[in-house]
N, CA and C of each residue as an Amber inpcrd file, in Angstrom:
protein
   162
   0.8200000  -1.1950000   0.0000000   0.0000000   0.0000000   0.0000000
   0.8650000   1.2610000   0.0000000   1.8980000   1.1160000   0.7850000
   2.6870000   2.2010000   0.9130000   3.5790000   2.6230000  -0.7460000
   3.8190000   1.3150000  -1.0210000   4.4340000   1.6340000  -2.7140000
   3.3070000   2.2180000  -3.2200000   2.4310000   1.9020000  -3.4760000
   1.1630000   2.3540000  -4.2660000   1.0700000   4.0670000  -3.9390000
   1.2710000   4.3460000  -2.8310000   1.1920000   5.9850000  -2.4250000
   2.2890000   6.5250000  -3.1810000   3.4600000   6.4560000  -3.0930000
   4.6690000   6.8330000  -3.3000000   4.2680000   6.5660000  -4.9330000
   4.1210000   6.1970000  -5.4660000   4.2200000   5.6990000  -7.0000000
   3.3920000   6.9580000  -7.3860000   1.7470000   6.8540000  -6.4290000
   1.0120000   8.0060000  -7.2980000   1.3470000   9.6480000  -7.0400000
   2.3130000   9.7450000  -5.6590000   3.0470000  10.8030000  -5.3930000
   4.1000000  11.4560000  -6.3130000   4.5380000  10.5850000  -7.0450000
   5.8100000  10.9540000  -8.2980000   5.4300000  10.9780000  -9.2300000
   3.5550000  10.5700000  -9.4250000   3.0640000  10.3580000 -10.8930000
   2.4130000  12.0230000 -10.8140000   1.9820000  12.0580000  -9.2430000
   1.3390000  13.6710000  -9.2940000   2.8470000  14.7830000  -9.3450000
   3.5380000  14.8290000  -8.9100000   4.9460000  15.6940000  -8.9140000
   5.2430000  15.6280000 -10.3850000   5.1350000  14.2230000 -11.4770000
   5.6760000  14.7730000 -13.2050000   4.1080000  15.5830000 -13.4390000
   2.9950000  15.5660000 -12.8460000   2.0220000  15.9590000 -13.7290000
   2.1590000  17.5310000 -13.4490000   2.3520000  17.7260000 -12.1190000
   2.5540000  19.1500000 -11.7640000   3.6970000  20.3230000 -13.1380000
   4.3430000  19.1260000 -12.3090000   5.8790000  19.8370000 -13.2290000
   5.3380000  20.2000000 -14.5080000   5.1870000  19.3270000 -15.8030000
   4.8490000  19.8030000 -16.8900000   3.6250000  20.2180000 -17.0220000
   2.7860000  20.4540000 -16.2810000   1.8910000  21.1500000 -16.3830000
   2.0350000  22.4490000 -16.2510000   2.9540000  22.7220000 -15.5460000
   3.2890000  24.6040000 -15.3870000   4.3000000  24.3750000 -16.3640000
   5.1010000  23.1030000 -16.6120000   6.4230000  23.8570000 -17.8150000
   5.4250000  23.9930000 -19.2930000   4.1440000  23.2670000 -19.3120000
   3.4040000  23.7980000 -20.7690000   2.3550000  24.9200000 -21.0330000
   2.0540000  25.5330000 -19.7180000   0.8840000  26.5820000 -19.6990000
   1.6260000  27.5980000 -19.1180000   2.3960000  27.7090000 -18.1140000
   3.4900000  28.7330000 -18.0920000   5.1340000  29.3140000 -18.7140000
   5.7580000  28.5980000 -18.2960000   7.2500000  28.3380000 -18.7970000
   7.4090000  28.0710000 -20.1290000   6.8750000  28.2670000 -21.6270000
   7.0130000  26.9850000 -22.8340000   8.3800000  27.9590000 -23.2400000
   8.4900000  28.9220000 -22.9370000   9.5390000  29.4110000 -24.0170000
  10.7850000  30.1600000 -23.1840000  10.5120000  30.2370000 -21.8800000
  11.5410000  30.5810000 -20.8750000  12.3810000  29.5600000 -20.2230000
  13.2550000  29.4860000 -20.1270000  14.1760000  28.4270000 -20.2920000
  14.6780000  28.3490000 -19.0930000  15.3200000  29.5950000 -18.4570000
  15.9140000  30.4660000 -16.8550000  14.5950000  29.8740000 -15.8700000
  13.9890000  30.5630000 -16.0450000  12.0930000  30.5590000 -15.3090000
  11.6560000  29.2870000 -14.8430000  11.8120000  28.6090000 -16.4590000
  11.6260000  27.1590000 -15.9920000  12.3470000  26.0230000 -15.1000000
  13.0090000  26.3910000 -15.0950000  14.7230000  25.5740000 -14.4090000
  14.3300000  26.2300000 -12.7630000  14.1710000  27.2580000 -12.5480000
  14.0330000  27.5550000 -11.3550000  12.5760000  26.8750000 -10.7440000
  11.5740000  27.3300000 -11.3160000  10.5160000  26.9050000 -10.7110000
   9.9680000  25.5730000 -10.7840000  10.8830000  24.9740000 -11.4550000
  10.6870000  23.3210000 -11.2820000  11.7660000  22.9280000 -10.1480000
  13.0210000  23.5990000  -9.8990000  13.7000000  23.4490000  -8.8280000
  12.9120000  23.2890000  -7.0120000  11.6980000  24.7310000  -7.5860000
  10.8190000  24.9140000  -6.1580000   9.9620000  23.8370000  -6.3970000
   9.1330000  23.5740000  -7.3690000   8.2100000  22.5110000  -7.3070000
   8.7290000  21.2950000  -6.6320000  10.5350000  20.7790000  -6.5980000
  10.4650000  19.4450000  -6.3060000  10.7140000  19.6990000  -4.9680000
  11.3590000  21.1390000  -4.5100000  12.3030000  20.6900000  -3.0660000
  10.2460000  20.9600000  -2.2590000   9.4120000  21.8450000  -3.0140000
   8.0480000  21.5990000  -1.8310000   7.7110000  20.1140000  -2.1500000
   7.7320000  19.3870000  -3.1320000   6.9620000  18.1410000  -2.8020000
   8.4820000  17.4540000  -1.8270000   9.4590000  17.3800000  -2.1450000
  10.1430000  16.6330000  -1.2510000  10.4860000  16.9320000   0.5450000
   9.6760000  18.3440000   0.6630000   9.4190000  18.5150000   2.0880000
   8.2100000  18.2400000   2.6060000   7.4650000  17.8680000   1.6360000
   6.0480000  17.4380000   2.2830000   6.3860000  16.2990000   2.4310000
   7.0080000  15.6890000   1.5030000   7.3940000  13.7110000   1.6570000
   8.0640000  13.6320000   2.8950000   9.2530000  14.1540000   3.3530000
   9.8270000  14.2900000   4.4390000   9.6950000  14.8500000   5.8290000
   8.2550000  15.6900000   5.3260000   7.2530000  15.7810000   6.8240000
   6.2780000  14.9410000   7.0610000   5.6580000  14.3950000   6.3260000
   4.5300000  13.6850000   6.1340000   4.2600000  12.0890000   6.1070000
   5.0480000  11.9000000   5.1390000   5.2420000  10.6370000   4.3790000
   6.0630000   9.4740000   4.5380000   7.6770000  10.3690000   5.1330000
   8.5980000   9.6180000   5.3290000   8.3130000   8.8460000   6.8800000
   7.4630000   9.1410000   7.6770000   7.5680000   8.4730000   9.1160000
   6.4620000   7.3000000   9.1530000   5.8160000   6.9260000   7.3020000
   5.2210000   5.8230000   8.0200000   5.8890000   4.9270000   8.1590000
């Protein structure tokens, strides 16, 4: 069960990601690189507050 979370957690983190790199970011290159930088370190602090202690 716990794989099953984690699996759909990284399936929602790529959907995020290119979802702002195709409706925001398509042609900024700088912009994009950064704010996919923030997108992963917030999902990887929610994993590591949340997630990581089951």
């Amino acid at each position: 069960m716990f794989k099953l979370l984690i699996a759909l957690y990284v399936v929602a983190l790529i959907a995020v990601v290119v979802s702002v790199d195709v409706l925001l970011f398509r042609h900024r290159f700088l912009e994009r690189l950064m704010v996919n930088a923030g997108i992963v370190l917030v999902f990887a602090a929610f994993y590591l507050r949340f997630l990581k202690s089951r």
